[in-house]
N, C-alpha and C positions, 0 to 999 in steps of 0.2 A: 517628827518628820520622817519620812521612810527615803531613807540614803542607804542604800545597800554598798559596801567596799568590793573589789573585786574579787578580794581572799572569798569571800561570803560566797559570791555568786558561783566562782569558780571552785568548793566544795561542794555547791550542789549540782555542779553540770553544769550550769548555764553559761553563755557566753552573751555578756548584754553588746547591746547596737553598738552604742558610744559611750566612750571614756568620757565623764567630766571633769576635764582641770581644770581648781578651784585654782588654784595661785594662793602664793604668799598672803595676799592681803584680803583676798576672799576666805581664806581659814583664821588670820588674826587680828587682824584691823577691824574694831566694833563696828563702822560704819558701812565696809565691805562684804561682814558677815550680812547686813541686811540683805546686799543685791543677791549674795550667794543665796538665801534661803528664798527670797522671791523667783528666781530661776529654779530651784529645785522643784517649789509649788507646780510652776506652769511644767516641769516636765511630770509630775505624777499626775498631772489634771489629761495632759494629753497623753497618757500613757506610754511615755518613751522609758523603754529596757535602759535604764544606762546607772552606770557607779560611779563610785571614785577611789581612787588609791587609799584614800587614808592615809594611817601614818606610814604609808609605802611614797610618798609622793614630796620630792624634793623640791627647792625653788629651780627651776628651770636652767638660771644662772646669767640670765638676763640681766643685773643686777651688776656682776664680777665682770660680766665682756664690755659692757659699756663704760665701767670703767677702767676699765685694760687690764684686767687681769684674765688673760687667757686661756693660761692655767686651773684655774679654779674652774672658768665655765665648760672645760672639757670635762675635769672630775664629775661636777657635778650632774652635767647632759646624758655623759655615760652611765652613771647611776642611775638614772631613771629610763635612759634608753633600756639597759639590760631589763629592768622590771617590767615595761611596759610590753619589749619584745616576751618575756618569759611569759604574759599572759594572753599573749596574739592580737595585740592592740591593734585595730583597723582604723578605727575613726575618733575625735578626738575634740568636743567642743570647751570652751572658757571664754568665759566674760571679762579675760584680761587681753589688751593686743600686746600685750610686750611678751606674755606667755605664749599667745596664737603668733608671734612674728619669730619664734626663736625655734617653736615645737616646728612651725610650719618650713620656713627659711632654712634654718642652723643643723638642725637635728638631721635631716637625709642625709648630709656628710659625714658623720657618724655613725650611721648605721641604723637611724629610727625613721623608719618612712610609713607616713599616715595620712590620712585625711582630717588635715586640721581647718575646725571651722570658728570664728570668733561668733558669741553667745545670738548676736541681733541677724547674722546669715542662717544661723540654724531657727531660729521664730518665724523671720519669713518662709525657711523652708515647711516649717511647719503650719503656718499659715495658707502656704498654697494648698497643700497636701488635703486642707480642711481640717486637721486633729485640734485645731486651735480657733476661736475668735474672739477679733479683738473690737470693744466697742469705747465710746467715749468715756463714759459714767460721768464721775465727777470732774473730768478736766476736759469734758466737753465746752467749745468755745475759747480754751486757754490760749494763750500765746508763748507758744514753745519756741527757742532757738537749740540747735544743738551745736554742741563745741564739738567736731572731729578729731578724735585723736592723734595722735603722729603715726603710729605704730597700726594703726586697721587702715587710714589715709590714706598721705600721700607716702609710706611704705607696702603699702599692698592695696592700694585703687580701689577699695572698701568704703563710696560714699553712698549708694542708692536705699542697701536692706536697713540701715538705721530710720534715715528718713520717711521710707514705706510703711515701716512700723509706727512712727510717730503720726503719719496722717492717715493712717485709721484710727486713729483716738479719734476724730473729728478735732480737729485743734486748728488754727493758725500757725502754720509753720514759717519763723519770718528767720532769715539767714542777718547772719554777723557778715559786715564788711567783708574780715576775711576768713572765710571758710574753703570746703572744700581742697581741692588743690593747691589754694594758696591759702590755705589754713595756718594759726600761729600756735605755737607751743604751748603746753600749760604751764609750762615750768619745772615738768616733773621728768620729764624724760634723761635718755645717756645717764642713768643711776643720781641725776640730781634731787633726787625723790630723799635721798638719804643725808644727803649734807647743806648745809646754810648759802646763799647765795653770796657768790662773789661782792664785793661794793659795785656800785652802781645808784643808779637816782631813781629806779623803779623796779619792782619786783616782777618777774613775766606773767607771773597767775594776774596780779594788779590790772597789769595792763590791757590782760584775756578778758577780766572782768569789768573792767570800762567800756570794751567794744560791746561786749553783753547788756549791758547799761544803756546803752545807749540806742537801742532798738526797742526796751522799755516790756521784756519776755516778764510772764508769770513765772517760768520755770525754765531752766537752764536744763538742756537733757546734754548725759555724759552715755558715754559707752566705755569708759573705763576706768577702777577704780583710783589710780593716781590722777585721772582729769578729776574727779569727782572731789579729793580732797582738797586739792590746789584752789576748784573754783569754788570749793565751800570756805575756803581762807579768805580768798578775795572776794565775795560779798560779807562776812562778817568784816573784817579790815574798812571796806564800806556803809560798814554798819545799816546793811539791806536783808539780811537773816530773817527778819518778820514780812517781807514784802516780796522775795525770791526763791523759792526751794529748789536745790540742784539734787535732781534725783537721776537714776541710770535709767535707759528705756527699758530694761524688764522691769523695774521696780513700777512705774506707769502701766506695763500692761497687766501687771499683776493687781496693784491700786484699783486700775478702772475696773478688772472684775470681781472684784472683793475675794479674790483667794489668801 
């Protein structure tokens, strides 16, 4: 796959459009490396200039502040601030929102001010633009609901370009109870992605995943990679694995065009 670093580009002169930041889980997480390589696909198809840090490119720190470690997520913001400024970063897209809410939000007070866009606002931008199109293929007819995540939602008002993208599939787009604005957790959020959940009588992913159930979707669309593993736990836990796939919306628009 041709993923240029910014070392690369920036030895031969050039200065690409936009930064791609992978995130933590889109460079190690097997099931995140897929969204990441399907996003790479659609950006070399529609020919966008853009790299990525490589091994220049730290966890954001999203991670440390939610769980109150302050400290660490200044070390860490600064680290990547100083890299990002040292290569003239202007624009900034990832298919992570807790990456997009931290680069976007956190980072100006420190010093790194960009234009950050989460992965499904830059397709539709591309879609409009024309560099892009999106058609059914095989999940034409499907019945899709998407789980909104906390962090593209209701922390940055980011419900319409996921959706947009999804009903150009030509699909049935049918809404969970509670989405949108009054959307519910996956369970992964405030760094709980990393440790075991408190007691309690139900798991949040569980619960995400019975509303999902219950509207009776072919396929559960995520827009980030902790919604993605959370709701992949809660339909196996369901033991629905042969009957639901929870895939990202680039994975979908990349699927329907066989790239």
């Amino acid at each position: 796959m041709n993923v240029p670093t910014m070392a690369e580009l920036t030895a031969q002169g050039i200065q690409p459009e936009v930064l791609f930041w992978v995130g933590c889980a889109g460079s190690f997480d097997d099931r995140a490396k897929k969204i990441t390589k399907a996003f790479v696909k659609i950006l070399n198809k529609a020919e966008v200039n853009f790299a990525v840090l490589g091994t220049e490119e730290g966890c954001t720190g999203d991670p440390a502040k939610r769980a109150g470690n302050e400290f660490l997520f200044q070390m860490q913001a600064m680290t990547n601030i100083e890299v990002m400024n040292a290569y003239e970063i202007k624009k900034v897209v990832t298919a992570c929102p807790h990456c997009f809410n931290t680069i976007k939000n956190e980072y100006p007070q420190l010093g790194g001010k960009y234009e950050v866009m989460h992965h499904t606002q830059f397709l539709k931008s591309l879609l409009d633009e024309g560099k892009i199109t999106i058609e059914g293929g095989s999940y034409k007819g499907k019945r899709i609901t998407f789980h909104d995540p906390c962090y593209l939602g209701r922390a940055n008002g980011v419900y319409e370009a996921p959706r947009e993208l999804i009903q150009k599939l030509e699909v049935e787009l049918v809404e969970m109870k509670r989405c949108k604005s009054n959307g519910l957790c996956c369970g992964a959020g405030g760094a709980q992605m990393f440790k075991e959940p408190e007691k309690g009588t139900k798991d949040i992913n569980v619960e995400r995943t019975e509303e999902a159930l219950e509207i009776k979707p072919d396929i559960i669309a995520t827009g980030c990679p902790f919604c993605n593993t959370m709701m992949t736990d809660g339909i196996k836990s369901k033991e629905k694995e042969n009957d639901i796939e929870v895939l990202d919306i680039v994975e979908l628009i990349a699927n329907a065009q066989d790239l």
